[in-house]
OpenMM code with the backbone's topology and positions (N, CA, C; nanometers):
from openmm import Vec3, app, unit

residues = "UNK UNK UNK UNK UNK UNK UNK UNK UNK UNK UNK UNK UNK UNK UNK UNK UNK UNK UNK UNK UNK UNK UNK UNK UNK UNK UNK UNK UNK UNK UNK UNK UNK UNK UNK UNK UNK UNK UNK UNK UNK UNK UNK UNK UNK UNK UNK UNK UNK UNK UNK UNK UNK UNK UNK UNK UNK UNK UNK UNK UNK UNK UNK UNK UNK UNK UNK UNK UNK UNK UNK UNK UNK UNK UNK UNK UNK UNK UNK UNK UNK UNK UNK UNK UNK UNK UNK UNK UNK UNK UNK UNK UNK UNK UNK UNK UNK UNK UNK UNK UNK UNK UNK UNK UNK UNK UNK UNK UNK UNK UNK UNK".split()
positions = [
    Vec3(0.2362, 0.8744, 1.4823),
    Vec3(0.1098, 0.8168, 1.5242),
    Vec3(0.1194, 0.6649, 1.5112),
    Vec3(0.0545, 0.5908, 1.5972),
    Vec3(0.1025, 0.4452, 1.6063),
    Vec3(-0.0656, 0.4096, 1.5622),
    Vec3(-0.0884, 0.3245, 1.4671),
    Vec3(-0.2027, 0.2670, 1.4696),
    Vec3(-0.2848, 0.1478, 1.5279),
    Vec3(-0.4334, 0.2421, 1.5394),
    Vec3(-0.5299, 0.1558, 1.6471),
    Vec3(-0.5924, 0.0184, 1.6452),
    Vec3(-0.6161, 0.0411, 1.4462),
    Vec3(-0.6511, -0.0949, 1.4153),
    Vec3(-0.5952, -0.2405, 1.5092),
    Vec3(-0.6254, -0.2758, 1.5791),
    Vec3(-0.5968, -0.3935, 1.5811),
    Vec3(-0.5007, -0.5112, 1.4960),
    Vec3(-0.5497, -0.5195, 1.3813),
    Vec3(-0.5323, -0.5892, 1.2251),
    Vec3(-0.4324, -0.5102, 1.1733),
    Vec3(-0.4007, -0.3710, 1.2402),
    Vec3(-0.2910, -0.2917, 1.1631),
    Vec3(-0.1556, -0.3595, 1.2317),
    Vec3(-0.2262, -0.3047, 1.3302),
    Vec3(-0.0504, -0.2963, 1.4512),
    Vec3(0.0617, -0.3841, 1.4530),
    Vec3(0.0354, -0.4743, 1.4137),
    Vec3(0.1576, -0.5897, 1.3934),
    Vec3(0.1561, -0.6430, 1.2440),
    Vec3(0.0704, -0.6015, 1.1581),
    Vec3(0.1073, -0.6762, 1.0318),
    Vec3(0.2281, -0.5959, 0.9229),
    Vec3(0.2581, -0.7244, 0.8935),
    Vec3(0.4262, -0.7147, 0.8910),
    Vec3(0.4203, -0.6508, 0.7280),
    Vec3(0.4043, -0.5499, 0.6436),
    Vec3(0.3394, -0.5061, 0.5227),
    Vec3(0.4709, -0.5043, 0.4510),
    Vec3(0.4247, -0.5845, 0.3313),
    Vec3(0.5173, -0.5762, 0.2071),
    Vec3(0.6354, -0.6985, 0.2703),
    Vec3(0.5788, -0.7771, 0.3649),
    Vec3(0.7371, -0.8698, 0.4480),
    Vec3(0.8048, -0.9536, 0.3199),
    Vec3(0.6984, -1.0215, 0.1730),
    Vec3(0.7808, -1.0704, 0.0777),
    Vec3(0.8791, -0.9983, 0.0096),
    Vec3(0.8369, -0.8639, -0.0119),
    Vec3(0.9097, -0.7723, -0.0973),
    Vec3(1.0609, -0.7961, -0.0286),
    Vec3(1.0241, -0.7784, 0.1110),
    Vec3(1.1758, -0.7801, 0.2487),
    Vec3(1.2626, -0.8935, 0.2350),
    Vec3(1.1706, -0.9690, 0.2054),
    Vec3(1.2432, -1.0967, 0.1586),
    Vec3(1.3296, -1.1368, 0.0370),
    Vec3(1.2906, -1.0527, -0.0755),
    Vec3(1.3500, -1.0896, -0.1796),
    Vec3(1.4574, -0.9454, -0.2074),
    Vec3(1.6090, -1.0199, -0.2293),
    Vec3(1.7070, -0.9079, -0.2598),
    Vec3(1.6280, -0.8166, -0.3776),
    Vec3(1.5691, -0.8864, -0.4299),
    Vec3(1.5529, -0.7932, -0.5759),
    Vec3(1.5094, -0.6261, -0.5678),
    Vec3(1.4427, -0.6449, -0.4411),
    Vec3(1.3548, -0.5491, -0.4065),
    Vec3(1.4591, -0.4369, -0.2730),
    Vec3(1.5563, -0.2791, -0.3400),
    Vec3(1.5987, -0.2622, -0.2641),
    Vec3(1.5433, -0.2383, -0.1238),
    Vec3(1.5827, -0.2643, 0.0054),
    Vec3(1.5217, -0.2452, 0.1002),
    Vec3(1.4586, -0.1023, 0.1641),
    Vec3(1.5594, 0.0137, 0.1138),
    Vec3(1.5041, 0.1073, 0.1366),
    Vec3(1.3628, 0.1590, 0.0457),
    Vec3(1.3838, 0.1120, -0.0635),
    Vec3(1.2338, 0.1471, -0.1817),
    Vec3(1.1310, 0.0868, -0.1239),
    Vec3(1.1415, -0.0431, -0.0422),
    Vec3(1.0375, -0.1446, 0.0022),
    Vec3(0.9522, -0.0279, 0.1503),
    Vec3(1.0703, 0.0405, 0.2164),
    Vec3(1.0836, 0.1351, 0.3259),
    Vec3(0.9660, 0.2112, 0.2627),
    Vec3(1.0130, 0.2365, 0.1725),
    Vec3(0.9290, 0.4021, 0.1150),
    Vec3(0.7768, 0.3432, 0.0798),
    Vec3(0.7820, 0.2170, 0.0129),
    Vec3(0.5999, 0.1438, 0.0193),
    Vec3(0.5389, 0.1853, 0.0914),
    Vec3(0.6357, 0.1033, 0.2186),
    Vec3(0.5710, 0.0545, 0.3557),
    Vec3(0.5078, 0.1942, 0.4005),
    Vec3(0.6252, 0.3003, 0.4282),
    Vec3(0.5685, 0.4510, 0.4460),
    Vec3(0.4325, 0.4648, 0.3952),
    Vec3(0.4019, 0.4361, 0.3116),
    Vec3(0.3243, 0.4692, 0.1852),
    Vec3(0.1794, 0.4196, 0.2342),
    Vec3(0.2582, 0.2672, 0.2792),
    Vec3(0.0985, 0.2068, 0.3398),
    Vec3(0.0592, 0.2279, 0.4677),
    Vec3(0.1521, 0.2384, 0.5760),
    Vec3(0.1179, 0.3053, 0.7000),
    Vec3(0.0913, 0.3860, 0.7202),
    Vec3(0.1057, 0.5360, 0.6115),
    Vec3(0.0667, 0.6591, 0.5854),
    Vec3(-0.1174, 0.6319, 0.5609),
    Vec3(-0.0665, 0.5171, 0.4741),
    Vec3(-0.2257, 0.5273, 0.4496),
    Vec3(-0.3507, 0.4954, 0.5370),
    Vec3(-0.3368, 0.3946, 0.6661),
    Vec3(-0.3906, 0.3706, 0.7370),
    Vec3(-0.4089, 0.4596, 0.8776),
    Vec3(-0.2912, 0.5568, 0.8928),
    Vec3(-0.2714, 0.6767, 0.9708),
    Vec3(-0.3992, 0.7828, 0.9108),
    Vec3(-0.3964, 0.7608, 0.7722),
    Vec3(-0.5080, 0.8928, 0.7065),
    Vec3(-0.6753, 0.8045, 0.7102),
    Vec3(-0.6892, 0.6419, 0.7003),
    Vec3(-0.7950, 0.6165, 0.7487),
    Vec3(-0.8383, 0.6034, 0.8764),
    Vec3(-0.7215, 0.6156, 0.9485),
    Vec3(-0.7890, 0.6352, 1.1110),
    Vec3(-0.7888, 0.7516, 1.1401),
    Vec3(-0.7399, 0.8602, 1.0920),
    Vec3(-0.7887, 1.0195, 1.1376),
    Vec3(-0.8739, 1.0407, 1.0615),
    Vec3(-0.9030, 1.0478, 0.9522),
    Vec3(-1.0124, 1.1060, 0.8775),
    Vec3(-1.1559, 0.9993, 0.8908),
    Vec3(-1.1514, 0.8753, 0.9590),
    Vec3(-1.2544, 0.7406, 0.9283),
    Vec3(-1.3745, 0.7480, 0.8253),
    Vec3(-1.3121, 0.7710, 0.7376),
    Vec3(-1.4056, 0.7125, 0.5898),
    Vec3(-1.5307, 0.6869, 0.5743),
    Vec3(-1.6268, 0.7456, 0.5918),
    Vec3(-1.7364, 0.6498, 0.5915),
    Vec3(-1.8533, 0.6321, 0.4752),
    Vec3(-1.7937, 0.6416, 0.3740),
    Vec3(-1.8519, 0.6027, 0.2371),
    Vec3(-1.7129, 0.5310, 0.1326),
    Vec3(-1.7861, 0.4697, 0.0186),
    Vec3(-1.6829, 0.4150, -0.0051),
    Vec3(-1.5560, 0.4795, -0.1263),
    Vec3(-1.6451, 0.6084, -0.1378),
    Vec3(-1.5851, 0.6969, -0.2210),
    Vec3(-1.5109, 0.7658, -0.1561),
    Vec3(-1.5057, 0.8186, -0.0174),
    Vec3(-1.4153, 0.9066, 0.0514),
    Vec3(-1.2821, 0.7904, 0.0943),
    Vec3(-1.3337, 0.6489, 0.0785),
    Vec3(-1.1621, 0.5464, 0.1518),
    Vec3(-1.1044, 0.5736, -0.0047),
    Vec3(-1.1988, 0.5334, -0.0960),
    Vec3(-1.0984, 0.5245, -0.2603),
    Vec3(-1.0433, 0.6636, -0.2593),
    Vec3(-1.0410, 0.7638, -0.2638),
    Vec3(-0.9665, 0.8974, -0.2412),
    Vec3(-0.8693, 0.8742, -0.1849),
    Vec3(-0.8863, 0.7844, -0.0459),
    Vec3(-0.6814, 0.7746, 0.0159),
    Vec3(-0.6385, 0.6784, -0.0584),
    Vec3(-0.7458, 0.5652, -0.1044),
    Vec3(-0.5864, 0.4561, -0.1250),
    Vec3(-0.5936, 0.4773, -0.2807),
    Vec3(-0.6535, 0.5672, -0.3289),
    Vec3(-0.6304, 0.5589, -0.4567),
    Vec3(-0.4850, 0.7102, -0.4450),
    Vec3(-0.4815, 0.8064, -0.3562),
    Vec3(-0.3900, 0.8858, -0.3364),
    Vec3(-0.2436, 0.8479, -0.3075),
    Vec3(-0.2423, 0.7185, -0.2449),
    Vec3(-0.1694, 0.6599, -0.1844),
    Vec3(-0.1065, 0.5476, -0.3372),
    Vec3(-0.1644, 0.5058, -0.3827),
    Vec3(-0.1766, 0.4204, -0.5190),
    Vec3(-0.0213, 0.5210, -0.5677),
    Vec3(-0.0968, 0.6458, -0.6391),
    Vec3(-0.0210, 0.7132, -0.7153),
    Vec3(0.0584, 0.7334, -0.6179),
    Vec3(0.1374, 0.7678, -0.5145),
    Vec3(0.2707, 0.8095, -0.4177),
    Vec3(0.3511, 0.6710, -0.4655),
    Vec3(0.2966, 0.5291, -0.4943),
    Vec3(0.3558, 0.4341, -0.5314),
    Vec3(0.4174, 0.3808, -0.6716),
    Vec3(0.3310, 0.4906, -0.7186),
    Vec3(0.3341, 0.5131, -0.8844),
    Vec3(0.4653, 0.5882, -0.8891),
    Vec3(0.4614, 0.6868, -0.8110),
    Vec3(0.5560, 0.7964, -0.8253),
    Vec3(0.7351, 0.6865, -0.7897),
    Vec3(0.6876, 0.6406, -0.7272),
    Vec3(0.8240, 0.5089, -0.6625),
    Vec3(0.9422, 0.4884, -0.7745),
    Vec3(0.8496, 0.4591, -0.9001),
    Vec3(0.8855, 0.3195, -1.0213),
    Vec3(1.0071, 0.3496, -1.1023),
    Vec3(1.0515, 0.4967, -1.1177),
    Vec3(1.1729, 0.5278, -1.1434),
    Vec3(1.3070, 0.5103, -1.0523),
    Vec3(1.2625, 0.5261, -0.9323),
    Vec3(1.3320, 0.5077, -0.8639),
    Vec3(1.4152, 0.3485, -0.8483),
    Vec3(1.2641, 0.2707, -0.8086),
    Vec3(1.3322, 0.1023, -0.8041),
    Vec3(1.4301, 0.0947, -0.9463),
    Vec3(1.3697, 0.1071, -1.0721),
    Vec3(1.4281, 0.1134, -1.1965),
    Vec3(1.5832, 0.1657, -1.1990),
    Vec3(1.6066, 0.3121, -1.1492),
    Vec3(1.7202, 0.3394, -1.1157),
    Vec3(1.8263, 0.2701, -1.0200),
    Vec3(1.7403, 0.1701, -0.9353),
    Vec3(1.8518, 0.0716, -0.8536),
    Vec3(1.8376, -0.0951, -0.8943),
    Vec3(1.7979, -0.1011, -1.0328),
    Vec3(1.8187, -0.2428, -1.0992),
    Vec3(1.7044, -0.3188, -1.0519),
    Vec3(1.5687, -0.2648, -1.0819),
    Vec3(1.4855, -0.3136, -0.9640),
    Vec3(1.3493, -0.2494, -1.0553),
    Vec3(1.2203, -0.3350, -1.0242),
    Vec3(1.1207, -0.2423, -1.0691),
    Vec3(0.9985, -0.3120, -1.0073),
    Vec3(0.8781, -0.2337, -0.9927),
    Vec3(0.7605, -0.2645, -0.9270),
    Vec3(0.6763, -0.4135, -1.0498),
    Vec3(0.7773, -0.4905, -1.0557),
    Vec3(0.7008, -0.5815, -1.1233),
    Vec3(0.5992, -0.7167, -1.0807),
    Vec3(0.5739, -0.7864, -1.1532),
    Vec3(0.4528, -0.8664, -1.1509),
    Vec3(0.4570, -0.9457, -0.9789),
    Vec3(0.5723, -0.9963, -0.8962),
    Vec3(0.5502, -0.9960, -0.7870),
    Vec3(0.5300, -0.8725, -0.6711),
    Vec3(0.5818, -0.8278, -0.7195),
    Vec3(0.5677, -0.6314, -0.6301),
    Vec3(0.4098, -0.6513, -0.6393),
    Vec3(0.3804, -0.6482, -0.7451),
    Vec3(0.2165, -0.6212, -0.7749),
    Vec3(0.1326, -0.7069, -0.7243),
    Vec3(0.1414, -0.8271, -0.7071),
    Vec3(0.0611, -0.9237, -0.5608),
    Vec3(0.1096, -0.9281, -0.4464),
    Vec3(0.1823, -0.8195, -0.4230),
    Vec3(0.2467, -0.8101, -0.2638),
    Vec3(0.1497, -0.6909, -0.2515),
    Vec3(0.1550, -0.6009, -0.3199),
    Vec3(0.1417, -0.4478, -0.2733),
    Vec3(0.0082, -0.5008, -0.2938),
    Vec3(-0.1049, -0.5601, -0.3910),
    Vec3(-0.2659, -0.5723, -0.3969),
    Vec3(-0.2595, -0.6772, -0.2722),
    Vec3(-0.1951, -0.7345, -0.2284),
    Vec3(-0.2886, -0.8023, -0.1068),
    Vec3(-0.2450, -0.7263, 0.0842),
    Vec3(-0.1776, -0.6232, 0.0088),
    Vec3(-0.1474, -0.5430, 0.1526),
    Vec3(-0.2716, -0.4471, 0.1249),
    Vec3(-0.2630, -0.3724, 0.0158),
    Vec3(-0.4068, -0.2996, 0.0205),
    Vec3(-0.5145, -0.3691, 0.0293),
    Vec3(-0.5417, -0.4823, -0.0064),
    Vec3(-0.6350, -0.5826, -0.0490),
    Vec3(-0.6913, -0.5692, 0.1158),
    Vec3(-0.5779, -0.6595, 0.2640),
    Vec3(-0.5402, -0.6125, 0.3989),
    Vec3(-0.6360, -0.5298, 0.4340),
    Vec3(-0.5791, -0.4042, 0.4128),
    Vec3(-0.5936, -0.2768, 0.4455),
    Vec3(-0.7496, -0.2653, 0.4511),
    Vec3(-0.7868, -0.2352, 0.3463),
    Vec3(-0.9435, -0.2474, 0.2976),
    Vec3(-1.0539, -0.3363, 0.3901),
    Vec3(-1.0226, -0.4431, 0.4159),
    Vec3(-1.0862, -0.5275, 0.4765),
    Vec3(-1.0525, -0.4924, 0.6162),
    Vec3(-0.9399, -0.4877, 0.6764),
    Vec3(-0.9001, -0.4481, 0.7842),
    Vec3(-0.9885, -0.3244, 0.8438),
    Vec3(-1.0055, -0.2309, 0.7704),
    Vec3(-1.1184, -0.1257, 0.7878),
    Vec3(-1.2705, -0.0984, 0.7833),
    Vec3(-1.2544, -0.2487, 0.7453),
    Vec3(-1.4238, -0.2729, 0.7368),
    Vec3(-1.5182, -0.2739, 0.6045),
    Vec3(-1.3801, -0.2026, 0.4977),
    Vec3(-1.4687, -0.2275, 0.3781),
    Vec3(-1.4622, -0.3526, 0.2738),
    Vec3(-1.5711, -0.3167, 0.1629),
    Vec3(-1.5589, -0.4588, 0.0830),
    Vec3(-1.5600, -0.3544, -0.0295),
    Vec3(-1.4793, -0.3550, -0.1219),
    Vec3(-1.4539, -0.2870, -0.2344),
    Vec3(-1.3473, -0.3789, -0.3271),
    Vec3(-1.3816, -0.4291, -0.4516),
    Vec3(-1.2446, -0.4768, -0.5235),
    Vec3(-1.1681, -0.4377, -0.5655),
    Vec3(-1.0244, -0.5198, -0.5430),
    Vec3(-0.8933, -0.4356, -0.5574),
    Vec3(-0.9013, -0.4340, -0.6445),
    Vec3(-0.9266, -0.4104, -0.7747),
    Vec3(-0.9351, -0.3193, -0.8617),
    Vec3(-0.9653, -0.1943, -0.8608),
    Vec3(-1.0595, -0.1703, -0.7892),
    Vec3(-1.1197, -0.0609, -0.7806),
    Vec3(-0.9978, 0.0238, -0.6666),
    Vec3(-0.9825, -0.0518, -0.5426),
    Vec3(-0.8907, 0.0261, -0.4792),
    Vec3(-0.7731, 0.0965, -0.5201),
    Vec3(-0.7017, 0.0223, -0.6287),
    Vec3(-0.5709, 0.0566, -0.6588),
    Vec3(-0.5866, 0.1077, -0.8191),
    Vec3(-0.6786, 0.1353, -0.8518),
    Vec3(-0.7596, 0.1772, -0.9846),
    Vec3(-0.6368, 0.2481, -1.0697),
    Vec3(-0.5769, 0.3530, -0.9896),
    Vec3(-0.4739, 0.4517, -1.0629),
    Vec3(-0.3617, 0.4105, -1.0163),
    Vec3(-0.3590, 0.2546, -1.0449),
    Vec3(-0.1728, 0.1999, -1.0739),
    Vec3(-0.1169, 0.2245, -1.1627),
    Vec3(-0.0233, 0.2124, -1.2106),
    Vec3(0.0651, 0.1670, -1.3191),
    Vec3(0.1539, 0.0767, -1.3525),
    Vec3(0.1228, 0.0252, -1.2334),
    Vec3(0.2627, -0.0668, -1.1776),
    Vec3(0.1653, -0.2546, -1.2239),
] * unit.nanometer
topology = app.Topology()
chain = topology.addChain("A")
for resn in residues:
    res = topology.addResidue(resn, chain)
    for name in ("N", "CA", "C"):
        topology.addAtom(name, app.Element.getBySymbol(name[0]), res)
């Protein structure tokens, strides 16, 4: 499924992570999945309270959670820059869809 958003379709998600070796490229792959998945599930399902969008990206949160062994296992971990890449792609996302909710609240069940 290719997304409709407008604001989706070309933004380039997680492009610092792409940028920096630290971050293997395929783990950055599996984010990205992660976040285009997520905007695929707000344009089929369209959200329309603000408790039914926190259900995906907080679902989507933990699939990223689930990541952190992995980067770890390739000399690598979801740290303090990962973590203002990935909150201002959801941060994106959120707004991109029309809502106003703080990323806190969006990404509530991080760990990262």
């Amino acid at each position: 499924m290719s997304l409709t958003n407008d604001k989706m379709q070309d933004y380039p998600f997680l492009q610092e992570m792409y940028d920096d070796d630290y971050f293997p490229p395929f783990l950055v792959d599996k984010c990205k999945a992660v976040l285009i998945s997520l905007c695929e599930q707000i344009e089929a399902t369209k959200p329309d309270s603000d408790e039914e969008f926190l259900e995906l990206t907080h679902a989507a949160t933990e699939q990223i959670n689930d990541l952190q062994d992995e980067f770890l296992d390739n000399d690598s971990e979801i740290e303090s820059g990962a973590r203002e890449i990935l909150s201002a792609d959801f941060e994106y996302i959120t707004k991109a869809y029309g809502f106003d909710i703080d990323i806190e609240d969006v990404i509530a069940p991080r760990d990262w």
